[in-house]
SETORZA-247314 format. One record per residue (C-alpha): residue in one letter; z, x, y. Coordinates in steps of 0.2 Angstrom, whole numbers, plus 5000, padded with zeros to 4 digits. Layout:
<recs>
AZXY ...
</recs>
This chain:
<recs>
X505948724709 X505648724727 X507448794732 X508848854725 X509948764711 X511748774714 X512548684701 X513248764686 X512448614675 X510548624672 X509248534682 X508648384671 X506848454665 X505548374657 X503948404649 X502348314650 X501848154655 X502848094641 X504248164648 X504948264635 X506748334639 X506948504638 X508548544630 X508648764632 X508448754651 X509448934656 X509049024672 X507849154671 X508449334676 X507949364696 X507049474693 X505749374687 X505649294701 X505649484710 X504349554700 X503149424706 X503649374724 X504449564728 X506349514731 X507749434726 X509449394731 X511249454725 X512649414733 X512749464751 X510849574749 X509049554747 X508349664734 X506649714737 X505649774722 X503949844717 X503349894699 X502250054700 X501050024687 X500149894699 X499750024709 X499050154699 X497750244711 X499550324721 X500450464715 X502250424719 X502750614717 X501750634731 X502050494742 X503550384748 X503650194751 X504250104763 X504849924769 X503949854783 X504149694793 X504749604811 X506649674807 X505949884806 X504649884820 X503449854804 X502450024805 X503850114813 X504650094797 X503650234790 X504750414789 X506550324790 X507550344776 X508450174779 X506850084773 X506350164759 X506250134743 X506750244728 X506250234711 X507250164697 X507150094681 X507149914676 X507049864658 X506050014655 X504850004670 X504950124685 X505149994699 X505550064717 X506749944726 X507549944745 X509549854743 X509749774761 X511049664769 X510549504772 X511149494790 X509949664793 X508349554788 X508449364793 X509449224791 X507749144792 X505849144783 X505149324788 X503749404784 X503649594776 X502549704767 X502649874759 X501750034766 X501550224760 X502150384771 X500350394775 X500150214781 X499350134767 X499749964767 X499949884751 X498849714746 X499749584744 X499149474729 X498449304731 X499349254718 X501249254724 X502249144726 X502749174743 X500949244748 X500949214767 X499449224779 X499549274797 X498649214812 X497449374809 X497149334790 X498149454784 X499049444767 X501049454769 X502349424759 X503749304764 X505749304763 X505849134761 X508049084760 X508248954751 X507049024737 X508149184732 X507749174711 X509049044709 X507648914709 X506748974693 X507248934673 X506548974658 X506348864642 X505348864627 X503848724627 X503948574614 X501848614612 X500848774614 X499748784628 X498148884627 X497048974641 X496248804644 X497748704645 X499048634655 X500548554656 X501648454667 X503148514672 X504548374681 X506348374687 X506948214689 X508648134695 X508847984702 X507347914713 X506948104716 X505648204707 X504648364707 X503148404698 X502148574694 X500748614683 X500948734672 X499348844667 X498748994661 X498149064679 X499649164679 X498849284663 X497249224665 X496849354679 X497749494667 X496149454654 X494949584649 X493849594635 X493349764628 X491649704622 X489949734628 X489149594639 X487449554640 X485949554628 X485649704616 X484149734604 X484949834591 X483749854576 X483149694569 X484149594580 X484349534599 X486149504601 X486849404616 X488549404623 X489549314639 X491349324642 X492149144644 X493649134640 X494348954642 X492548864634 X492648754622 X490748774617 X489248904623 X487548864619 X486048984623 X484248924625 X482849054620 X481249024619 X479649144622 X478649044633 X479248974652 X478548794648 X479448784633 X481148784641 X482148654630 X482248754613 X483448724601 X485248784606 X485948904597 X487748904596 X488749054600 X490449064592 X492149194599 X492449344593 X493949404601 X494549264609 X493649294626 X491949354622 X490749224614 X489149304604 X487649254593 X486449364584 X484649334583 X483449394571 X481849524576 X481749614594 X481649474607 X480949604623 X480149464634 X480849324631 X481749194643 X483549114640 X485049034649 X486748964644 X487648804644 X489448814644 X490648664642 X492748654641 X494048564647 X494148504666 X495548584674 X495548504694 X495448644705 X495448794692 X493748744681 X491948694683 X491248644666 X489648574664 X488948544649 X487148544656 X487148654670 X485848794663 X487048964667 X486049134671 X486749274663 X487849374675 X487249534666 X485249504667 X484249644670 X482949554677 X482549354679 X481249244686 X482249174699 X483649144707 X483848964697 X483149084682 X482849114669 X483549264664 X482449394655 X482749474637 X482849664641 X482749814628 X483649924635 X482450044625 X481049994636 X482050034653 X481250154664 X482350354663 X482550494675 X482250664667 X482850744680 X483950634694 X483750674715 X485050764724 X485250664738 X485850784752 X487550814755 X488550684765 X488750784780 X487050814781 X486250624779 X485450544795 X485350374786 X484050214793 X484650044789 X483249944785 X482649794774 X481049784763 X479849654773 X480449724790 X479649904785 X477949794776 X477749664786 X476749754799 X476449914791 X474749984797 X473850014778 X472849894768 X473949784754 X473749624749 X475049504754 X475849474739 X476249674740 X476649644759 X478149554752 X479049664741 X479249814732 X477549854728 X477049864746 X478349964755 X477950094742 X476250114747 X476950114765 X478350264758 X476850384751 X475650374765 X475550484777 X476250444792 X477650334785 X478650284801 X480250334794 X479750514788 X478950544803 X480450494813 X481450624801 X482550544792 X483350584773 X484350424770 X483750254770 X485050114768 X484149944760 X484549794764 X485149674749 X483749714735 X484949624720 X484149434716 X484649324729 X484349114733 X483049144742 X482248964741 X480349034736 X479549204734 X478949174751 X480649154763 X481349294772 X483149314766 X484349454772 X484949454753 X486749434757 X486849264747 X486749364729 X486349274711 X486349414701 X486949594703 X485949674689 X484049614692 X483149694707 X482549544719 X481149424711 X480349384725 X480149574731 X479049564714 X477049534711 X477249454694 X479349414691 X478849314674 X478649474668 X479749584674 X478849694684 X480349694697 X481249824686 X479449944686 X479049924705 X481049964712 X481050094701 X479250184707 X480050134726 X481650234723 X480750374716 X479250364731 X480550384743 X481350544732 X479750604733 X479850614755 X481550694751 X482250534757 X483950464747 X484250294742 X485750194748 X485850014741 X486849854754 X487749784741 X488749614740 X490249584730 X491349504741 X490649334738 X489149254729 X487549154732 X486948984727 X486948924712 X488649014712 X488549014691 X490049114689 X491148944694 X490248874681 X490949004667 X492749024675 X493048954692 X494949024695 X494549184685 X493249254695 X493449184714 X495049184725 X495849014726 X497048924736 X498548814729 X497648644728 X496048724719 X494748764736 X494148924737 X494749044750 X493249094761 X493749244769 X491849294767 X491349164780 X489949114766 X490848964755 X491949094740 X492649254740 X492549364724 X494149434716 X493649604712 X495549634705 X495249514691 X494649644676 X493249554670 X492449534689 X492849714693 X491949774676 X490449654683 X490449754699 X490549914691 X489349904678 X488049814687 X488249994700 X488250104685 X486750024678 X485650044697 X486050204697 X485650274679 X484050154679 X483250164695 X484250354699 X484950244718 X485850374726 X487150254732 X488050104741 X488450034756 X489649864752 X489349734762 X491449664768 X492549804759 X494249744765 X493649584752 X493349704738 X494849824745 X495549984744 X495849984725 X494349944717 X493250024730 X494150194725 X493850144707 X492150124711 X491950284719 X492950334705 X491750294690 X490050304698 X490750494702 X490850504683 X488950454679 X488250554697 X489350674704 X488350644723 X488350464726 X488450404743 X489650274742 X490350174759 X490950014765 X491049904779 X492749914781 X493249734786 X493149564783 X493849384791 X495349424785 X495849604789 X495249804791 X495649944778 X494750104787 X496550184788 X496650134769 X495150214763 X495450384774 X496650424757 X494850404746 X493250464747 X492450324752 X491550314770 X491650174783 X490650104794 X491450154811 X491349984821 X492750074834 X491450204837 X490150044839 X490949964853 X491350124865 X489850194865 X489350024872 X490450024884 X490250224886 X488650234892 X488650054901 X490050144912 X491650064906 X492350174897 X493350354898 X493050534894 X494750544881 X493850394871 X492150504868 X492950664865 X493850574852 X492250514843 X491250654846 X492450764836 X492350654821 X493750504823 X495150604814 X496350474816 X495050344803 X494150504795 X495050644783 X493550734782 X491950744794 X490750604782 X492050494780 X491550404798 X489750314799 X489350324815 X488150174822 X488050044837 X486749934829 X486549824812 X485649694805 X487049594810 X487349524828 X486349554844 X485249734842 X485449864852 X484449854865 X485049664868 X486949704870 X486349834884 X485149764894 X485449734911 X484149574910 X484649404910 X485149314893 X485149464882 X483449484882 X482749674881 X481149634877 X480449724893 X481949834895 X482449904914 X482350104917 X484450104915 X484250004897 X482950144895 X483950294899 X485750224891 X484850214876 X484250414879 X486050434880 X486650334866 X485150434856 X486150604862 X488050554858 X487350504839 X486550674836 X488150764844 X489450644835 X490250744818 X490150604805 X488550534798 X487550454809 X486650284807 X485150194815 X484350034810 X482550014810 X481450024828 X482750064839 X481750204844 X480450094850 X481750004861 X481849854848 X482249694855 X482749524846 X482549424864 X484249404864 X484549284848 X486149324838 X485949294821 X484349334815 X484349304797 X482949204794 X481949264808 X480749384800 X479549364816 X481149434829 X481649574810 X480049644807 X479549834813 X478449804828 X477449984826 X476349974840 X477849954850 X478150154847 X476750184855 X476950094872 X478750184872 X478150344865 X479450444876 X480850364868 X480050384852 X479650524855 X481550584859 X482250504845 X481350594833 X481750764841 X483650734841 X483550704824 X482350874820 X483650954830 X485150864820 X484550924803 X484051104809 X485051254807 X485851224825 X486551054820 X487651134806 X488851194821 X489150974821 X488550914801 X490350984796 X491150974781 X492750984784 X493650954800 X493951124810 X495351184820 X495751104836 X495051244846 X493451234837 X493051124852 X493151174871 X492951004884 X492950984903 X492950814910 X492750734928 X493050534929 X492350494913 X490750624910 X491150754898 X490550924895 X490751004876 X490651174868 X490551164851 X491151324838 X492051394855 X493251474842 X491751584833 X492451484817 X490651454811 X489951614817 X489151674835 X488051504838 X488751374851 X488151224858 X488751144874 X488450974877 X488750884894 X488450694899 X488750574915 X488650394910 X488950344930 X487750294944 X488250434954 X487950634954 X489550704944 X489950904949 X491050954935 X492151124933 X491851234921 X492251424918 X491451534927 X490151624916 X490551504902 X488651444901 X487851644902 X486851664888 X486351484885 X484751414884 X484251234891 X483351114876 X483750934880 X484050824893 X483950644896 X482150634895 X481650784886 X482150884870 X481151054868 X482051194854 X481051334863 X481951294880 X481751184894 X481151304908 X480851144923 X482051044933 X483651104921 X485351054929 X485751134943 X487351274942 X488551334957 X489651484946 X490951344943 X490051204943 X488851094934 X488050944943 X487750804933 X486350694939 X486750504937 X486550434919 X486050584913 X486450704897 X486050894894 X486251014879 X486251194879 X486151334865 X486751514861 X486451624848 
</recs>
């Protein structure tokens, strides 16, 4: 009910439309109402309460939890014993529960939320009753007074209801009268089918299965040839009351098929559609994004005797880049049909003087290569709009009809193994593209809804994937598993973490750990709704550091401080347990590039770039390379990349693409990048590639207004090799104080034009015993055996 009942007779309830009375109304125990909306009431106290089976990725002998909200400073909660909450069994489950006074909370609604000793804040689920959103998007729970578990009853039903049911609900007295709908959302999201999905050829037979678990009816349509697309249906029939499956006779390797699903409309919670042709969420390959899906032996797949060993984490120097960008204007022959896709950036990946060996990097990160709704094979599409998780991209294929996708991504993985280059795969499952055909086989079980039935689009692209519902985290999982087993992808970047959130990303991490023990595995750690960097720092999972993205903007554009820098050159600790676990980059695909955001030219546009755009991105160039953490560039910043200013560039393929000749007019530059990074991966760069944080004094800094100066291993913790590093982001000649005779035995290699191992032996900074005089947005390195 929507507030307390304080009578000792029973509300009047009714069932149905017929209006049935219910006759054993009795109020339910409050902790029913607890276990879902995390508190109750007794008396004069709130009861706050937790089971510790939903959070079974903490070890509660190791941590504590805590009560957090307006009325205990909400972080400032963490470390007081007055808000924590202790274990305690309830009906034989371990719960942990907080007993306040209701006076110490709120006579009013207030929001709260529970968080770990180490500041893990725990999600709050969609689903609760009392789920409360704040201005910033962020899920809450809410005390809510009037609705203290005296509002709920339990009753037995006159009728059964089943997974596709519903059933009305009504108090009535008088002229007043409330309604709800009762349906199986509440257990649907617990669902989980042990079965395998997909298509098997086992023997003599091709087997096809799809999980659906409130259809009435699944058909599939199989048929050999693409202009024979009406065949027969066959008709599939449930096996474990979730899983529909159908047998067909002889090995099937080649042929085409779809599904049509049809149930019982539910408003707001289904999408059945009788005639809406359903691709196969686990495909291995299809012919497009409106399909259809392709029978795969799994026989036939493509195998790795021996897998590549990417290197280790704090070793990577990762490119983003996406697969027509590289081709588009690659300087080798290929036909434009290889231009487009797979075929043609490997040919680009074994020649020679491929752009991104020579620049020297080991790591590429690919844009989207999962099937997207790219309208035609022929549109540029980021890939962020995915159809199918499983099959590589159709239209990065010369002949999808027959599959070739799987063959060609597979001989583009292994060309860029062979250049000693890892693999790291953009993948989306916060949300998916059009036709969204998972809506059409269970609309509330897979996607995050709101009450009246709309989907939540905390994705900013229409739906947001529930990657706590079992079934859509096994989709996710395996379809990971499957890339990297098949094609031997080395790992993943995912696209919107918070959406797919702390839990299942260390599941994740978890699993593909299991099949390859040195997956790459690393998210963007925020979304519309929220950011979970501070989250992940308890997993092994990397974030992209967008803190780190926005100083160095402002570092080298003079606005911001020398505390910031230090901070972000010794590995943001405060985000980071260990060195790899921050991605350090200033430029994406997304949003303005680099050069764009810097320039000092009118309306964003750095297509001709100034001398100061020039040199900040010098300096930008040397705090990458000095930064601890793994450091990221996207494609042609090196060759002072512009997109003339435009902001959102994903369809522009003309503003995307890798202008190469442009290297060539700003070969300093490119020139420069490359040597940082040579210098980045050689034996000197292991004093900042890290693999574990180091003591404090490991690190010696001098500052003067905002430049800084740097000695790195100043302890001798990594043996008799140091580095200094200095840098002056301002318009004037900085003299900073150091020790004397703290730069004797030093050698000179980089500045903020040149880069030179064997020592730079002209024009070095000048030194006065004390002092070093930093000339005006300038940088400097220094070596010492």
């Amino acid at each position: 009910m929507q507030r307390d009942w304080k009578r000792k007779k029973m509300p009047p309830l009714f069932w149905g439309r017929d209006r049935i009375p219910l006759h054993d109304v009795k109020p339910a125990p409050l902790t029913i109402f607890g276990e879902h909306a995390a508190y109750y009431c007794s008396g004069s106290y709130i009861i706050f309460m937790l089971r510790a089976n939903r959070m079974p990725n903490i070890s509660f002998e190791e941590e504590k939890l805590y009560l957090a909200g307006p009325f205990s400073g909400w972080n400032k909660a963490i470390g007081k014993a007055k808000w924590r909450l202790q274990s305690q069994e309830i009906d034989g489950e371990t719960y942990f529960v907080l007993r306040k006074r209701k006076k110490s909370i709120s006579s009013d609604a207030v929001e709260f939320k529970f968080v770990t000793g180490t500041g893990r804040w725990l999600e709050v689920p969609s689903d609760a009753p009392n789920v409360h959103h704040d201005p910033y998007g962020n899920r809450n729970y809410q005390f809510q007074p009037e609705r203290t578990g005296k509002h709920v009853f339990q009753f037995t039903t006159p009728r059964s209801i089943n997974q596709s049911g519903t059933a009305q609900i009504a108090y009535v007295e008088g002229d007043y009268e409330e309604t709800t709908t009762m349906q199986a959302g509440v257990f649907l999201k617990t669902l989980e089918s042990p079965m395998e999905q997909g298509v098997k050829v086992l023997g003599g037979i091709t087997r096809f299965r799809i999980f659906a678990p409130r259809a009435n009816s699944v058909k599939l349509f199989l048929f050999e040839k693409l202009d024979d697309p009406e065949p027969e249906p066959i008709r599939l029939r449930m096996i474990d009351g979730m899983t529909w499956e159908a047998s067909v006779a002889g090995n099937r390797h080649g042929w085409y098929y779809y599904y049509k699903i049809d149930g019982r409309s539910i408003e707001g919670a289904t999408n059945f559609d009788p005639n809406f042709r359903i691709l196969d969420p686990y495909a291995l390959a299809v012919v497009g994004p409106l399909g259809p899906a392709i029978v795969i032996d799994h026989g036939r797949l493509p195998r790795t005797p021996r897998p590549f060993r990417p290197p280790w984490w704090h070793d990577l120097v990762i490119c983003e880049a996406h697969v027509r960008d590289l081709t588009k204007f690659a300087p080798i022959a290929m036909s434009e049909v290889e231009r487009r896709g797979f075929t043609g950036l490997r040919k680009w990946v074994e020649h020679e003087s491929f752009y991104l060996k020579e620049l020297g990097f080991n790591a590429v990160e690919l844009q989207p290569i999962q099937e997207n709704d790219a309208k035609s094979p022929e549109q540029y599409h980021w890939g962020y709009m995915t159809c199918n998780y499983f099959s590589p991209a159709s239209q990065y294929a010369t002949d999808p009809a027959k599959a070739t996708q799987i063959e060609e991504f597979r001989e583009l993985v292994d060309a860029f193994h062979r250049q000693g280059m890892a693999v790291i795969l953009d993948v989306v499952y916060n949300h998916v593209g059009e036709p969204n055909y998972l809506q059409y086989i269970d609309k509330q079980y897979y996607f995050l809804l709101s009450r009246d039935g709309e989907y939540m689009n905390f994705s900013g692209c229409g739906n947001t994937l529930d990657c706590d519902a079992p079934m859509a985290r096994r989709l996710m999982i395996e379809s990971l598993i499957h890339l990297v087993r098949t094609y031997d992808v080395d790992g993943f970047r995912f696209d919107l973490g918070e959406l797919v959130g702390r839990d299942a990303l260390a599941d994740v991490e978890q699993k593909l750990k299991a099949v390859k023990p040195s997956v790459v595995v690393i998210a963007e750690p925020w979304s519309f709704r929220g950011h979970i960097a501070h989250q992940l720092k308890e997993t092994g999972v990397a974030s992209w550091n967008d803190g780190y993205r926005e100083f160095i903007r402002e570092y080298v554009t003079g606005k911001g401080n020398a505390d910031g820098l230090r901070y972000y050159l010794q590995g943001s600790r405060e985000m980071a347990s260990f060195p790899a676990q921050t991605v350090n980059y200033v430029e994406s695909h997304d949003d303005r590039c680099w050069m764009d955001k810097i320039t000092e030219n009118r309306d964003h546009n750095g297509y001709f770039p100034t001398f100061n755009d020039r040199r900040r991105t010098h300096l930008m160039m040397s705090i990458m390379s000095m930064a601890v953490g793994i450091p990221m560039l996207n494609s042609g910043m090196d060759m002072l990349k512009s997109k003339h200013g435009i902001n959102n560039t994903y369809q522009r393929e003309d503003l995307n693409a890798i202008p190469y000749t442009r290297a060539i007019f700003y070969s300093g530059t490119h020139e420069y990048f490359r040597n940082w990074i040579r210098f980045r991966r050689s034996e000197w760069g292991r004093l900042i590639r890290l693999y574990e944080h180091p003591r404090k004094d490991y690190y010696q800094s001098f500052t003067c207004r905002s430049a800084l100066g740097m000695v790195y291993n100043a302890n001798g913790q990594l043996g008799s090799r140091r580095l200094f590093f200095t840098i002056n982001p301002h318009f004037e000649i900085v003299r900073m104080e150091i020790p004397e005779g703290l730069l004797d035995g030093y050698t000179q290699v980089a500045d903020h034009e040149r880069f030179d191992g064997h020592g730079i032996h002209t024009a070095q900074v000048r030194r006065e015993k004390n002092y070093l005089e930093l000339m005006p947005l300038s940088c400097a390195l220094w070596v010492k055996a």
